[in-house]
LUMZA-925681 format. One line per field, with one value per residue: x, y, z of N, C-alpha, C, O in turn; residue number from 1; residue in three letters. Coordinates in nm, 2 decimals. Layout:
N
n_px <- (X:...)
n_py <- (Y:...)
n_pz <- (Z:...)
ca_px <- (X:...)
ca_py <- (Y:...)
ca_pz <- (Z:...)
c_px <- (X:...)
c_py <- (Y:...)
c_pz <- (Z:...)
o_px <- (X:...)
o_py <- (Y:...)
o_pz <- (Z:...)
pos <- (NUM:...)
code <- (Ala:...)
% end
This chain:
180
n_px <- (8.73:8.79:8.80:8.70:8.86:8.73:8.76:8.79:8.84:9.06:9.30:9.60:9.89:10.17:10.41:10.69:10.76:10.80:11.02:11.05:10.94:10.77:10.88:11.05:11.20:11.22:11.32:11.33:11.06:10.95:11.11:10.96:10.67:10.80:10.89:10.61:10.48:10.65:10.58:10.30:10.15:10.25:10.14:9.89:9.84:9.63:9.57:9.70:9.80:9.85:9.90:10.07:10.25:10.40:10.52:10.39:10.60:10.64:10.51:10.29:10.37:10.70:10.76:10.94:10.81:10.57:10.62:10.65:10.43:10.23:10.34:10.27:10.01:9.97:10.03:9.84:9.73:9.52:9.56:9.54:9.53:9.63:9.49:9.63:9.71:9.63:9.49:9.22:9.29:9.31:9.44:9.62:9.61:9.84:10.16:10.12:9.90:9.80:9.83:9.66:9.59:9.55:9.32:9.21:9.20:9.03:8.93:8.67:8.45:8.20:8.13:8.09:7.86:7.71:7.52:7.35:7.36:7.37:7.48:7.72:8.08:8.35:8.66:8.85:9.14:9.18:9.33:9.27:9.19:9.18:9.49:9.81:9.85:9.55:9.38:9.10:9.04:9.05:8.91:8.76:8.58:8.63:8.59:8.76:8.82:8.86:8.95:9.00:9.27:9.55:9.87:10.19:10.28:10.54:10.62:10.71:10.48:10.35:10.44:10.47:10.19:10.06:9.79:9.64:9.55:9.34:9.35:9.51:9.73:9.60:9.47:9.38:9.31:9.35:9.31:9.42:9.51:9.44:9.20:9.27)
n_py <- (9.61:9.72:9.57:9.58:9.55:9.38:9.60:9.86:10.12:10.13:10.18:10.08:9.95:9.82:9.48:9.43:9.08:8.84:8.69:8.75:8.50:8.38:8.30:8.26:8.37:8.26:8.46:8.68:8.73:8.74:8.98:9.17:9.15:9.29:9.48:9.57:9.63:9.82:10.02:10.06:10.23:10.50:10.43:10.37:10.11:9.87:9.63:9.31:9.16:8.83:8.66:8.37:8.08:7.79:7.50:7.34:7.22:7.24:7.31:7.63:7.77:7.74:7.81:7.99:8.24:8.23:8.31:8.59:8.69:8.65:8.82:9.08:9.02:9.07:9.35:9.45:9.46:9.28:9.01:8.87:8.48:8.30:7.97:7.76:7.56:7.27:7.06:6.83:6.67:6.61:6.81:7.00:7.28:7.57:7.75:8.06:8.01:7.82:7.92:8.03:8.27:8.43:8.52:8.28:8.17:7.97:7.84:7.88:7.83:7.95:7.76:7.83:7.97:8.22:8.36:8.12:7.99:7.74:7.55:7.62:7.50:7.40:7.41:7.20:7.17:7.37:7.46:7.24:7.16:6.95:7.17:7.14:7.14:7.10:7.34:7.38:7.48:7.61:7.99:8.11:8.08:8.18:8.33:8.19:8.02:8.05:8.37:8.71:8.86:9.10:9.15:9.16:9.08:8.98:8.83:8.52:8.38:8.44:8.42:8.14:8.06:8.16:8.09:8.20:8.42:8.69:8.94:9.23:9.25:9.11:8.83:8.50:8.31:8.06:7.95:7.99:8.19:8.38:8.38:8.48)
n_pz <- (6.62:6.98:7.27:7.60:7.96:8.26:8.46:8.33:8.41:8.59:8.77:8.72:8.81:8.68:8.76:8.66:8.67:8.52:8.27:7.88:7.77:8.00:8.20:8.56:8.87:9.21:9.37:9.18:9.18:9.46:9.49:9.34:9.47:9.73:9.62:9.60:9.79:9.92:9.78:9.82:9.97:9.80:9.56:9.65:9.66:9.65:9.59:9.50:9.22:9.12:8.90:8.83:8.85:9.09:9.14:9.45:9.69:9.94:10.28:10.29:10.47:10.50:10.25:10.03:9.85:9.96:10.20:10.14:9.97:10.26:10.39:10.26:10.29:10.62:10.56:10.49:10.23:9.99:9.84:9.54:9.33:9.10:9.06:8.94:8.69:8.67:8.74:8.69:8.91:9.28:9.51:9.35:9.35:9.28:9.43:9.44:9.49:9.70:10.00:10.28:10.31:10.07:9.76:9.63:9.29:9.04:8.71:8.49:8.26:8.00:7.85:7.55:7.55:7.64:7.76:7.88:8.16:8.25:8.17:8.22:8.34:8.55:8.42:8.36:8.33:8.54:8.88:9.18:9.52:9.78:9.94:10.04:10.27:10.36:10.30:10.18:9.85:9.50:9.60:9.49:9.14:8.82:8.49:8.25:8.03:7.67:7.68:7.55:7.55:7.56:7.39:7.34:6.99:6.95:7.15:7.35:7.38:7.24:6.98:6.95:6.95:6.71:6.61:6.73:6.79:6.75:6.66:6.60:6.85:7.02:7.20:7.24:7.54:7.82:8.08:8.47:8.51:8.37:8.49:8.73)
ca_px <- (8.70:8.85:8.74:8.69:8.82:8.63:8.79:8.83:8.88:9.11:9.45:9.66:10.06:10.25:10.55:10.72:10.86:10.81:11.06:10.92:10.89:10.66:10.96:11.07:11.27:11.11:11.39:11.27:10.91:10.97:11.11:10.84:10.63:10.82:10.84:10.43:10.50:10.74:10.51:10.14:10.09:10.28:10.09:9.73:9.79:9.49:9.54:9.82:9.74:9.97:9.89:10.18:10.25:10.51:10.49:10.40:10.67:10.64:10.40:10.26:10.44:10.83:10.77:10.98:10.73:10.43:10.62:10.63:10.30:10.19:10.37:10.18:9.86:9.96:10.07:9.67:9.69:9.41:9.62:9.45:9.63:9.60:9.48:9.70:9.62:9.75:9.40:9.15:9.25:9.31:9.64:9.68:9.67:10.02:10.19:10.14:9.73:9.81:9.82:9.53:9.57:9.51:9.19:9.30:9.08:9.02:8.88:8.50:8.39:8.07:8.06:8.05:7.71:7.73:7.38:7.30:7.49:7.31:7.58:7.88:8.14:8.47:8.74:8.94:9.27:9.17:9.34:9.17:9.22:9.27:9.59:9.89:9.78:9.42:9.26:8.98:9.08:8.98:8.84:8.65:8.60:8.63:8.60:8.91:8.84:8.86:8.97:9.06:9.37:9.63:9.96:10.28:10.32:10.65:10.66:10.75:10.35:10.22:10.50:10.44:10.06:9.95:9.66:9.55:9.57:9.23:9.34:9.71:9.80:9.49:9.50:9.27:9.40:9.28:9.43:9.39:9.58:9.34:9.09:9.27)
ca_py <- (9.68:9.71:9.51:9.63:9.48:9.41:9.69:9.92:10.28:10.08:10.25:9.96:9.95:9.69:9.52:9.34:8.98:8.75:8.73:8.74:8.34:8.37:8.24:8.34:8.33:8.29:8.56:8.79:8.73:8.79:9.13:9.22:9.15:9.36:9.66:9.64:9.64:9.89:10.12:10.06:10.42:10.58:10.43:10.33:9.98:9.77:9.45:9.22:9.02:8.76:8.56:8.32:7.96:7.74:7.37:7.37:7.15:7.29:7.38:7.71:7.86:7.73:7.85:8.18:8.32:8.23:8.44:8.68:8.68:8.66:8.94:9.16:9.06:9.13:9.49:9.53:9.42:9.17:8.94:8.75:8.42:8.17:7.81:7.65:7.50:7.10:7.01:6.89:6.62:6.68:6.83:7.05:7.42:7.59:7.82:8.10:7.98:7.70:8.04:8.04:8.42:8.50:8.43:8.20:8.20:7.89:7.88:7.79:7.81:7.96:7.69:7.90:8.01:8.32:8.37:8.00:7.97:7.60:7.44:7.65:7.40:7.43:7.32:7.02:7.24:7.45:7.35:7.15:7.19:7.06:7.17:7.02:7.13:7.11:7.36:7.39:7.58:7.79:8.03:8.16:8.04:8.35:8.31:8.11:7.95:8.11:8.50:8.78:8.95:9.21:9.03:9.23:8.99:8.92:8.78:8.38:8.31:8.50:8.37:8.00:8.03:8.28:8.02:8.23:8.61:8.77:9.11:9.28:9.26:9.05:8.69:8.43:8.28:8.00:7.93:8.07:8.30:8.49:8.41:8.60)
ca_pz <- (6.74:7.06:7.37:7.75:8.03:8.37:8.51:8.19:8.53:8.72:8.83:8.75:8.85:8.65:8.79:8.54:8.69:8.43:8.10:7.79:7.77:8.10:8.32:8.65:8.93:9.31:9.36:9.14:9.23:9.58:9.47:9.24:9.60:9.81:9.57:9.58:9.97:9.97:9.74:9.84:10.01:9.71:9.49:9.65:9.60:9.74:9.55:9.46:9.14:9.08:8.77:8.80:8.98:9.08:9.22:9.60:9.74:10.09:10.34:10.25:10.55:10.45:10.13:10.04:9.80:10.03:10.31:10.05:9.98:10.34:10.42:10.14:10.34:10.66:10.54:10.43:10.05:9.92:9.72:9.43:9.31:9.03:9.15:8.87:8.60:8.65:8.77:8.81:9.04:9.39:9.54:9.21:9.34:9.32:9.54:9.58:9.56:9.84:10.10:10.30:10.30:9.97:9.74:9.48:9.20:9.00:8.60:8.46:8.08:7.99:7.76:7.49:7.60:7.78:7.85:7.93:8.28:8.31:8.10:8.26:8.41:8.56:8.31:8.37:8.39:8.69:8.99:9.28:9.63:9.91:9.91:10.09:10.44:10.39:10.30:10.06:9.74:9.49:9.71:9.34:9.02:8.71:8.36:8.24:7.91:7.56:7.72:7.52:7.64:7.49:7.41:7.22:6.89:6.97:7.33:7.28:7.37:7.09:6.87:6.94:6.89:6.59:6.55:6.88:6.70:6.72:6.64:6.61:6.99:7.08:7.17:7.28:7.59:7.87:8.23:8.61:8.53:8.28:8.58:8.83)
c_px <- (8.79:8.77:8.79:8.72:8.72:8.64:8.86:8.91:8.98:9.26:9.58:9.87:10.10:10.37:10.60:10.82:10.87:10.93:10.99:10.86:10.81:10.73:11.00:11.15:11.20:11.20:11.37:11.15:10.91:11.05:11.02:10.78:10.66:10.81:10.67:10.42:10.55:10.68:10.32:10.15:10.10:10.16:9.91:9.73:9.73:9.51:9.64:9.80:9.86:9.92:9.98:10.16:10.39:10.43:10.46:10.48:10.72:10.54:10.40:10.36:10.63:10.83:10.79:10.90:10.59:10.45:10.63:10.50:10.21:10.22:10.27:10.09:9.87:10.02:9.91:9.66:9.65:9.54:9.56:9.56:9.57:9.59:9.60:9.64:9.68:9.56:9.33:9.14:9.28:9.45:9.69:9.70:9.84:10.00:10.21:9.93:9.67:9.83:9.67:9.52:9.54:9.38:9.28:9.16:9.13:8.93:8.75:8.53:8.26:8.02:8.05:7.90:7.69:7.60:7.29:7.39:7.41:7.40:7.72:7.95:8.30:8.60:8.85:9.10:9.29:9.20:9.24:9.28:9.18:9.43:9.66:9.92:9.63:9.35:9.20:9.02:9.04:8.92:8.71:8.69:8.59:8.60:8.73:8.95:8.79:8.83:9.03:9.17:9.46:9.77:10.03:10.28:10.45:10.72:10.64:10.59:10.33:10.36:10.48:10.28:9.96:9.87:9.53:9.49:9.44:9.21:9.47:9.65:9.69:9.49:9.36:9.31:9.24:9.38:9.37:9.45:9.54:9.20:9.10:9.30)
c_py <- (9.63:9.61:9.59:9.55:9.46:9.52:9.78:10.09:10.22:10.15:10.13:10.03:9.80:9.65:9.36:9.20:8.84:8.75:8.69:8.61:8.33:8.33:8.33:8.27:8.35:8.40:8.67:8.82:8.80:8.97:9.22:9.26:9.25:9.49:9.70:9.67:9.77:10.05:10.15:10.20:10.50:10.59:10.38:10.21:9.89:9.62:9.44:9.12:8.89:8.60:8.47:8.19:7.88:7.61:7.37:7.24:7.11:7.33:7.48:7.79:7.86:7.78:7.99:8.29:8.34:8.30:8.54:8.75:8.69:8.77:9.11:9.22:9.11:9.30:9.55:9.51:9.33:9.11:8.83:8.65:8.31:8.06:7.73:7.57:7.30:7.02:6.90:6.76:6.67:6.76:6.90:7.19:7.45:7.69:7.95:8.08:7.89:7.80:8.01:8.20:8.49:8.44:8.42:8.19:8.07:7.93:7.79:7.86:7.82:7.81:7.73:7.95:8.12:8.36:8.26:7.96:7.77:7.48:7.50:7.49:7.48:7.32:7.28:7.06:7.27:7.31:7.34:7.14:7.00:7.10:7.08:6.99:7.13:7.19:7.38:7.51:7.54:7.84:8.06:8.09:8.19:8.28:8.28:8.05:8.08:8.28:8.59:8.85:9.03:9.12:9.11:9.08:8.92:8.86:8.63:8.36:8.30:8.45:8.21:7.98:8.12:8.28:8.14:8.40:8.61:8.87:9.13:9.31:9.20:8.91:8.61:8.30:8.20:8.00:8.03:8.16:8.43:8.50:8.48:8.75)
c_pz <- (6.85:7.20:7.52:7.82:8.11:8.44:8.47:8.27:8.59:8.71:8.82:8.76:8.80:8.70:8.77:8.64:8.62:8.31:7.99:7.77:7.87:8.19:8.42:8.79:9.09:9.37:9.34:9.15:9.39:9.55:9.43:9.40:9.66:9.76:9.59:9.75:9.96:9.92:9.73:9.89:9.90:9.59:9.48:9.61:9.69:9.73:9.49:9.39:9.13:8.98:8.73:8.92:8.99:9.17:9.39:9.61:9.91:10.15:10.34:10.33:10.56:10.28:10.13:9.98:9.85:10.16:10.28:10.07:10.12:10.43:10.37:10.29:10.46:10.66:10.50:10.27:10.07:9.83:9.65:9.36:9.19:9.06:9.07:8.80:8.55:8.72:8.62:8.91:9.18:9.41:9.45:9.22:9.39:9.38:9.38:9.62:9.71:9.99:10.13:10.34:10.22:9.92:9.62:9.42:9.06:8.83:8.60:8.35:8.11:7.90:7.63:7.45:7.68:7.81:7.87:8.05:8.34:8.26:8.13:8.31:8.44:8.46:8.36:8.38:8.52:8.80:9.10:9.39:9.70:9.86:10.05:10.26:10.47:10.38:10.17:9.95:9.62:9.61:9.60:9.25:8.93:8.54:8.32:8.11:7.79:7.57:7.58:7.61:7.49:7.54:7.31:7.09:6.93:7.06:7.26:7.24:7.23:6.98:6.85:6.89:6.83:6.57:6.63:6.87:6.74:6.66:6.66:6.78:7.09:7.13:7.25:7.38:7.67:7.97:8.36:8.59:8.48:8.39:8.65:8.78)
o_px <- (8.86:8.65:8.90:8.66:8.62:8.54:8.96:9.00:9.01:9.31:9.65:9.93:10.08:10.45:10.57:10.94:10.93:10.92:10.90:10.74:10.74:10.67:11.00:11.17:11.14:11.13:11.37:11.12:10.85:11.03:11.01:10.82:10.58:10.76:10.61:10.33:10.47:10.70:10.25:10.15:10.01:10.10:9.83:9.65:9.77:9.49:9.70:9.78:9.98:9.92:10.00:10.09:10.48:10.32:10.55:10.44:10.78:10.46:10.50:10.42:10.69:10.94:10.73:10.91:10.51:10.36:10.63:10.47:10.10:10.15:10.23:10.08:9.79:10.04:9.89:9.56:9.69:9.61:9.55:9.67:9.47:9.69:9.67:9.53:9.74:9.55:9.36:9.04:9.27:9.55:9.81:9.77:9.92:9.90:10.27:9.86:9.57:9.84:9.59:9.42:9.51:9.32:9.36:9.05:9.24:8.86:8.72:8.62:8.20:7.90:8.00:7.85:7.65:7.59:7.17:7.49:7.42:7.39:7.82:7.89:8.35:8.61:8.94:9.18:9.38:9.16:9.14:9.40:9.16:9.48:9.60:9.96:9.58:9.24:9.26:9.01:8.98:8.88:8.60:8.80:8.55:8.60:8.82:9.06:8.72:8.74:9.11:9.15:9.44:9.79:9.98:10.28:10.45:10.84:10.59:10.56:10.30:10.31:10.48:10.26:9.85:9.80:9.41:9.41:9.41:9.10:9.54:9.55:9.68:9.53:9.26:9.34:9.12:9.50:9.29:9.46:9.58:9.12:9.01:9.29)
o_py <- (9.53:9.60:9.64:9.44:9.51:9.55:9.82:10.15:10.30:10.16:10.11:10.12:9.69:9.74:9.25:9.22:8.74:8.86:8.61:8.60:8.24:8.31:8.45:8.15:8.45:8.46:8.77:8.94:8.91:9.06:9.33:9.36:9.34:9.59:9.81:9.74:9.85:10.16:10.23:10.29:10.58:10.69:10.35:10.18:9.85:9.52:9.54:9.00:8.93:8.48:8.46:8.19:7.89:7.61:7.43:7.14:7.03:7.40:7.52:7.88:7.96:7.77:8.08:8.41:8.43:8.34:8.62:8.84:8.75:8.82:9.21:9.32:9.20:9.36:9.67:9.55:9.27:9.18:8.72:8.69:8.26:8.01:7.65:7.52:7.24:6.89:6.90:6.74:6.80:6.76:6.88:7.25:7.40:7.75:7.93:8.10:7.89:7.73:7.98:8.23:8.61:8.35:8.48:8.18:8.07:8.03:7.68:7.93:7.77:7.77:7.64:7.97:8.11:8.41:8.29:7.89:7.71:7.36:7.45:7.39:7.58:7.20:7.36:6.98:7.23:7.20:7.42:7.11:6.93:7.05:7.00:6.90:7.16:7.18:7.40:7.62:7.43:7.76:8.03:8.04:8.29:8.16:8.34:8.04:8.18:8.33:8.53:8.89:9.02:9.06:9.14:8.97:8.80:8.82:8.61:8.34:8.21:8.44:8.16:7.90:8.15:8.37:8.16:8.46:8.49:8.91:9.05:9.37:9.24:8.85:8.66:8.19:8.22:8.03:8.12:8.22:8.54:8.59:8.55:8.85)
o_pz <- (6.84:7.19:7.54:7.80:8.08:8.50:8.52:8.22:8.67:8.60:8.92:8.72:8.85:8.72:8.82:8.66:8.67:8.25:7.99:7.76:7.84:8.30:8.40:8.80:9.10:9.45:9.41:9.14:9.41:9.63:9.48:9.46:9.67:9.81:9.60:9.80:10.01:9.98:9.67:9.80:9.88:9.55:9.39:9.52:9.80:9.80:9.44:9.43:9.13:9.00:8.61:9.02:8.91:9.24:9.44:9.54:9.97:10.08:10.39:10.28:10.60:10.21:10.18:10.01:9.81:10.24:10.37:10.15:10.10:10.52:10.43:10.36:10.48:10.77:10.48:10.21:10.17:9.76:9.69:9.33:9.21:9.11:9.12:8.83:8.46:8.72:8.50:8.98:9.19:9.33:9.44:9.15:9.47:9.40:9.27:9.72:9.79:10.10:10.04:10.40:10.24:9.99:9.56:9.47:9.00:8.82:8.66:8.35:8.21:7.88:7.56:7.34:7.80:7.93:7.88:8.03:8.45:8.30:8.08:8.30:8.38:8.44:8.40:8.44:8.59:8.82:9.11:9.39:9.60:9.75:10.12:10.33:10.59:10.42:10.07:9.99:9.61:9.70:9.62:9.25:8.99:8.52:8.37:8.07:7.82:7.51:7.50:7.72:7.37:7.65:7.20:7.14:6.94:7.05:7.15:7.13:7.14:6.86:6.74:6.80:6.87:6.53:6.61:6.93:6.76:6.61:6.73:6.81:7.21:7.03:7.30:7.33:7.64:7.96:8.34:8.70:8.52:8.39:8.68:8.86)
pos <- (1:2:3:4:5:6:7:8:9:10:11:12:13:14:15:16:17:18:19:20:21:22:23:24:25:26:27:28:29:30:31:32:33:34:35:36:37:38:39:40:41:42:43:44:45:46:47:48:49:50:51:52:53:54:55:56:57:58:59:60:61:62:63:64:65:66:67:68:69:70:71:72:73:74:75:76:77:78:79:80:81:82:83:84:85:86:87:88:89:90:91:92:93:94:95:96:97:98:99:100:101:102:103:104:105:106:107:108:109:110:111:112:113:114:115:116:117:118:119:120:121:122:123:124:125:126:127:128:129:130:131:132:133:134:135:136:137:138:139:140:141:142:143:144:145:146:147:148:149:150:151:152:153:154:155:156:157:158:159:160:161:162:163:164:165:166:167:168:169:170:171:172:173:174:175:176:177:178:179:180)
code <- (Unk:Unk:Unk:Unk:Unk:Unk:Unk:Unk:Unk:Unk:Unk:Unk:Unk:Unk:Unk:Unk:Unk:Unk:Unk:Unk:Unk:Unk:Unk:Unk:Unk:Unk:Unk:Unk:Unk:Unk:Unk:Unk:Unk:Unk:Unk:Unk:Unk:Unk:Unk:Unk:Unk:Unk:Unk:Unk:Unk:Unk:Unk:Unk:Unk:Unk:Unk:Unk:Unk:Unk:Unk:Unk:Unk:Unk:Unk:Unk:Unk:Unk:Unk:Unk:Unk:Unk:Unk:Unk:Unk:Unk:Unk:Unk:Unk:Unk:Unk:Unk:Unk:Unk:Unk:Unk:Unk:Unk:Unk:Unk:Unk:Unk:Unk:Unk:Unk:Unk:Unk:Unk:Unk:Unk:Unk:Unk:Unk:Unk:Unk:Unk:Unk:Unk:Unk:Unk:Unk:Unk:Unk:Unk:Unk:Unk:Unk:Unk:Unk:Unk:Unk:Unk:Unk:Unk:Unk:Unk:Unk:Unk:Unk:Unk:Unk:Unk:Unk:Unk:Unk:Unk:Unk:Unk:Unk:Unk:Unk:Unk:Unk:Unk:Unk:Unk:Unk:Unk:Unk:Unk:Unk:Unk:Unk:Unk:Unk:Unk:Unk:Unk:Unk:Unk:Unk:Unk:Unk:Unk:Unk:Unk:Unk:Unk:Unk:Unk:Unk:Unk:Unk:Unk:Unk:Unk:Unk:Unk:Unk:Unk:Unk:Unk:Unk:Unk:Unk:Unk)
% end
């Protein structure tokens, strides 16, 4: 069988700035950005996912992908961001989650209990705020640990970890990144 996501109707617009290994350039990221800028009306885009992180090394506001990103919002896109998964001590969300303009969204584990929410917890990856000017991050936690996602066979991921297969083009993934 097939699985649903959470937003099985949703209108989605891909825009590809990863390479297949998951790497990237804050160059090309910042492009990706501006095309969703440059085509929100065309395309009715509301929200700006960005499933990807980089080290914060800078205050949120010298940072070129976080003026990127701040730009987005003030144009009227919601932009959702990965906390980063280097937690769970303090100082661990990355950019572009370290924006206090976006909602960065941090991971929890049912536990493998999905209808006992008394033993959820947030898992020990998910990053932890404050960030590097103070403020309080995650804005959310999501579901984070042991996700289904759709994944080509042949992308490095799914070649380094077959253990992870569920199903031809299925995989069983963990990180903020499957939270946001």
């Amino acid at each position: 069988g097939e699985w649903n996501g959470i937003a099985p109707d949703v209108n989605l617009v891909s825009v590809r700035v990863l390479n297949a290994d998951g790497s990237s350039t804050y160059a090309r990221v910042i492009e990706g950005v501006e095309w969703v800028i440059d085509h929100k009306e065309a395309y009715n885009i509301r929200i700006l996912n960005l499933s990807l992180v980089a080290p914060a090394v800078a205050p949120y506001w010298a940072d070129p992908l976080n003026q990127a990103v701040t730009r987005a919002w003030a144009e009227g896109i919601v932009v959702i961001a990965a906390a980063g998964n280097g937690g769970p001590d303090p100082l661990t969300i990355s950019v572009p989650g370290n924006n206090p303009y976006v909602i960065t969204v941090g991971a929890f584990t049912d536990n493998y209990t999905p209808y006992d929410d008394t033993d959820d917890f947030i898992t020990p990856f998910s990053g932890a705020g404050p960030t590097e000017t103070g403020f309080v991050k995650p804005d959310v936690v999501a579901p984070g640990a042991h996700m289904i996602s759709t994944m080509r066979p042949f992308h490095t991921w799914a070649t380094e970890h077959p253990e992870l297969q569920v199903q031809p083009q299925y995989y069983q993934t963990a990180g903020t990144s499957a939270a946001a």
